[in-house]
C-alpha positions, 0 to 999 in steps of 0.5 A: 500500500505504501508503495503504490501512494509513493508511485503515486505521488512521484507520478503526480509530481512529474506530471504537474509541470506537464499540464502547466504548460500553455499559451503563456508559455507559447507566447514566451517562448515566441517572445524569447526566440526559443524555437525548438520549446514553440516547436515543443509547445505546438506539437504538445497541442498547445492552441497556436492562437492562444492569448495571454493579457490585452488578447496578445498572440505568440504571433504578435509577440514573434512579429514584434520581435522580428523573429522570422523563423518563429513567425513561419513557423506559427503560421505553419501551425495556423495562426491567425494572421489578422488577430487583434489585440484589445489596443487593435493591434495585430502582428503586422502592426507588431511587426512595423513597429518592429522594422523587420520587412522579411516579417512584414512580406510575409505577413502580407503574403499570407493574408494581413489586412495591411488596411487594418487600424488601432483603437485609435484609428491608426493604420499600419500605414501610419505607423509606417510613416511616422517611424519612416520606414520606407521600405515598409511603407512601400510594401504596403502600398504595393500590397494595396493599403489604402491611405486613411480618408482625411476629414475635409474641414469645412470654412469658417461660418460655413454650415452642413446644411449650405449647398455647394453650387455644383450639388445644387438641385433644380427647383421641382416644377408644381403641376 
């Protein structure tokens, strides 16, 4: 009897760190650049688009930091590109932040909406240029972003309801 108990017990003890394992793991090792442990992981099962705090992704965490084999990698085990976090950022805005273009031109060739925007309404294209990184920026026009509609603001003492001469309507004429 009080062999099977310590059998027990040292089988319990092994098997703990085991089932500790998780997304948060993942998503160290990705953010880390541990290769072989993400390989580990995914190969355990652990969900490739699995979240940690903020909704961040291991995808997100390699992209930020430019890790491009762990990026190709994830995306192999099927992780969703296009993914945001609860700030709207996703691996491709991680990435310009970044400067890595092998990683941008990869996300881009397997489907990151390069016209996705922030919370704060900011695109990835914005980013681009406000970091100037050109070679990025070109990228993403040539992957077709579109530049954010600037609001047009209106004349001083102009109101919404004026119309412009050339939207004017002829007068209706009454039977």
């Amino acid at each position: 009897m009080k062999i099977s108990r310590l059998l027990f017990a040292v089988w319990l003890t092994l098997s703990l760190p085991l089932q500790a394992e998780d997304g948060k793991d993942l998503f160290a090792a990705a953010a880390t650049g541990k290769l072989e442990r993400v390989q580990a992981l995914l190969a355990q099962g652990i969900d490739v688009n699995s979240k940690i705090e903020q909704d961040r992704t291991p995808l997100m965490a390699a992209s930020f930091n430019g890790n491009l084999r762990i990026v190709k990698l994830l995306l192999v085990y099927g992780a969703d590109v296009n993914m945001a976090d609860k700030l709207g950022s996703t691996a491709l805005s991680d990435a310009v932040l970044f400067g890595n273009e092998d990683v941008v031109k990869l996300l881009i060739a397997t489907g990151a909406n390069v016209n996705a925007t922030d919370s704060q309404g900011t695109s990835v294209l914005d980013k681009a240029k406000k970091l100037k990184r050109d070679a990025i920026v070109k990228q993403l026009e040539e992957a077709g972003t579109k530049a954010p509609a600037k609001e047009e603001t209106p004349e001083p003492g102009a109101t919404d309801t004026e119309a412009k001469p050339e939207e004017a309507k002829p007068a209706e004429e009454k039977p």
